[in-house]
Every structure is written in C-alpha cells, then in structure tokens.
C-alpha positions as CSV (number, residue, x, y, z in Angstrom):
1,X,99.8,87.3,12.4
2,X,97.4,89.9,12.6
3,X,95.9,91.4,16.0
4,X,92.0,92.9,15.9
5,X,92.1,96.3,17.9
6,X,89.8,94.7,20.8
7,X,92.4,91.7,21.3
8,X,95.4,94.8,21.2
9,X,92.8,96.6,24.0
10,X,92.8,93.4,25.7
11,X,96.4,92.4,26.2
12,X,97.3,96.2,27.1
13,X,94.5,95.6,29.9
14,X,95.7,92.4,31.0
15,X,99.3,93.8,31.1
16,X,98.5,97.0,33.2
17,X,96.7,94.8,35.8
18,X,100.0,92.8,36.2
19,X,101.6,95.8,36.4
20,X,99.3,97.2,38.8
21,X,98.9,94.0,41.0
22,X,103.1,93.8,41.1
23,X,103.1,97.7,42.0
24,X,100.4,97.0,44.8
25,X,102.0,94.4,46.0
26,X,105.8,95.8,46.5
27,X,104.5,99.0,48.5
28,X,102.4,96.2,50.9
29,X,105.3,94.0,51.0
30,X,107.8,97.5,52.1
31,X,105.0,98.7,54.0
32,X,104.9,95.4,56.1
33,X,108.4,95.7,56.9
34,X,108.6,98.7,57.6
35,X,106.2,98.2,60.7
36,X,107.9,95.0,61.6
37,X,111.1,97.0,62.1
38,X,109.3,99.9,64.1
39,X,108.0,97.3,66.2
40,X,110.7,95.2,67.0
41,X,112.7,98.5,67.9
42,X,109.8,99.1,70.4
43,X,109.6,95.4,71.7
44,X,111.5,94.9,74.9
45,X,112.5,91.5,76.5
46,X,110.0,91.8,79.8
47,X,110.6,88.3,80.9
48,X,114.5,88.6,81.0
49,X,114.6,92.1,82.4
50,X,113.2,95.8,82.9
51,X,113.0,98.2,79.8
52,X,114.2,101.8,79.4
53,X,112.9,104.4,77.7
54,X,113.8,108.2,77.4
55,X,110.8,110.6,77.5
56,X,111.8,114.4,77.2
57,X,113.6,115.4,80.1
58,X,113.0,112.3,81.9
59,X,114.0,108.4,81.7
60,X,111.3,105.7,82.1
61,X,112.1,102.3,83.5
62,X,109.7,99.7,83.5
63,X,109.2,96.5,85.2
64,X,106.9,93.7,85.6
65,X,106.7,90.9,88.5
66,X,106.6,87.7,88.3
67,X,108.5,86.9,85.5
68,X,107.7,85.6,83.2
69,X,104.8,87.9,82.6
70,X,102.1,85.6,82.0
71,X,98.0,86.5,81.3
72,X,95.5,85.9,83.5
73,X,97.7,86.3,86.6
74,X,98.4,89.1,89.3
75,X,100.9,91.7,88.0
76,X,102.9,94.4,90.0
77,X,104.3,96.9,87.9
78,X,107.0,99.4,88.8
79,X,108.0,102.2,86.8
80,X,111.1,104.1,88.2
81,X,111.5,107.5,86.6
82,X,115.1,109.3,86.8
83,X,115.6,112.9,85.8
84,X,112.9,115.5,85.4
85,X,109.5,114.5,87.9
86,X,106.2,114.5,87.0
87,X,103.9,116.5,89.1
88,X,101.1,114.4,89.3
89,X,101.5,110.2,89.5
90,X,102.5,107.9,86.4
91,X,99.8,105.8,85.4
92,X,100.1,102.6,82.9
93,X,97.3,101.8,80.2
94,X,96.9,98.4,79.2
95,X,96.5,97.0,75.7
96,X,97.4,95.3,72.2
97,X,98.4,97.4,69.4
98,X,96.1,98.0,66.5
99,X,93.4,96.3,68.8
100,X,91.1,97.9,71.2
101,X,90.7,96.2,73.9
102,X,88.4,98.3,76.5
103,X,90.2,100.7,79.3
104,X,93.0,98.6,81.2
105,X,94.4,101.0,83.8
106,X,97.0,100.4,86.4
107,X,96.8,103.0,89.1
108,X,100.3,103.4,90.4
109,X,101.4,105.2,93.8
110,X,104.8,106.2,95.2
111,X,107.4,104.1,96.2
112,X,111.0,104.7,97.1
113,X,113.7,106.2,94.8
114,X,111.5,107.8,92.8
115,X,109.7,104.3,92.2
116,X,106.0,103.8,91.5
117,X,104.3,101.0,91.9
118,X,100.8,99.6,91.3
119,X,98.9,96.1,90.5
120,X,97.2,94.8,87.1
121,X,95.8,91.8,85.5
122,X,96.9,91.3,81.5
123,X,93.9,89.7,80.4
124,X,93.9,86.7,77.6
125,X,92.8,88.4,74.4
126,X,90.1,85.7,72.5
127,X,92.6,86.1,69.4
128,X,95.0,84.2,70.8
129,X,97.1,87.0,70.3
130,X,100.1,87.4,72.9
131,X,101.9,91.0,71.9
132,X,100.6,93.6,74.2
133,X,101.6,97.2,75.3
134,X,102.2,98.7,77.9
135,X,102.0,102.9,78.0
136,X,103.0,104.8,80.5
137,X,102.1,108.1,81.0
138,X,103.8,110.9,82.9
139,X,100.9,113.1,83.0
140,X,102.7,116.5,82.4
141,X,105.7,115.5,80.3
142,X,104.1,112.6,77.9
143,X,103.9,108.5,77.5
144,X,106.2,106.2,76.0
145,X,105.0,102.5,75.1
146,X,106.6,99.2,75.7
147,X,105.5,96.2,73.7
148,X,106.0,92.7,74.1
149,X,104.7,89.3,73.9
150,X,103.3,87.8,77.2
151,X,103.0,84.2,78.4
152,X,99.7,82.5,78.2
C-alpha cells in the first residue's frame, strides 16, 4: 500500500497533536496535584481546634469562636503569639484563595498572655464555595495564612 506525501503530512500531524494533547495534559494533571498537596498542608481543622504556625522568630496560634465556624455569623478571633512580639497589633485579612473577595479586615486588640483578640463576619461567597483563608499579619515580622473550609 502506497501512502501520497499529503496523507504521510497528515498522519505525522495527527500523531504530534496526540502527542501534544497527552504532554499537556500530564503537566495539568502534576500541576493540579501539586497545589492540592500545598494546600492541604496549609488547611487546618478550625472546627475541631486552634492552628499553629511558625513565623520567623515568632509562633502564631489561631482561633476562631463558635465552633463550628459557620458564614454569615458573629466570629471572635484570637490569635496568641509566643516568642518574638510585634511592635504594632496583629491584624487578620479575610478571604478565599485565588478569589478576590473585596477588603475583609479584623481589627484585633490586646488581650492577656500575649493574646489578641477582635470580631469578624465570614461572609457567604455567591460560588457556593466554602474554603476560605485567614492571614494574619504581624506587621513588622510578616503573615502566615490558615485555610479551611467553613460551615454554611
């Protein structure tokens, strides 16, 4: 059986858009995992407990009340900081990750060993997305973030 050149041309085509597609679709498929890892190192179980994180010199605890953290509802949050002190107030920004979802600050004050505390609503994204994140920020030494899924 004898090929023309154009159907040769044709089949090389077809088989270097597999190839392609295939190549394409392993680095989304590593890629995809790769950020589900990331973020379920960075997810933390809000509802069952506070969350720790180190942050240079410093170690970040955060908490949320009442549990479980649900949307829509009054929030105090407390964020107890052991080692090095910032010199100006921790403060907590509000939001989802990869989604902006307009400036959510809580304003915290001092507390009691070394405790801050402040109020905040967790609005119901339209989505219907539940995974939110919580970054606190030490103003002179850094932020850390805290994700996790909230109750609607």
């Amino acid at each position: 059986m004898v090929f023309s050149n154009s159907t040769k041309y044709r089949f090389a085509l077809i088989v270097l858009l597999i190839l392609y597609a295939f190549v394409i679709g392993s680095i989304r498929h590593y890629a995809l995992a790769e950020q589900k890892e990331k973020e379920s190192d960075l997810k933390c179980d809000i509802h069952q407990t506070s969350c720790t994180k180190a942050l240079s010199d410093c170690t970040i605890t955060l908490d949320i009340e009442p549990k479980p953290v649900k949307a829509m509802t009054d929030l105090t949050f407390e964020v107890t900081l052991s080692g090095r002190k910032p010199i100006k107030n921790p403060y907590i920004d509000l939001g989802m990750p990869g989604m902006d979802m307009g400036r959510n600050r809580v304003t915290l004050q001092p507390a009691e060993n070394n405790r801050y505390k402040g109020k905040g609503i967790i609005v119901r994204c339209p989505s219907g997305h539940r995974t939110w994140k919580v970054s606190v920020t030490l103003p002179d030494i850094g932020t850390t973030e805290y994700i996790f899924d909230v109750v609607y």
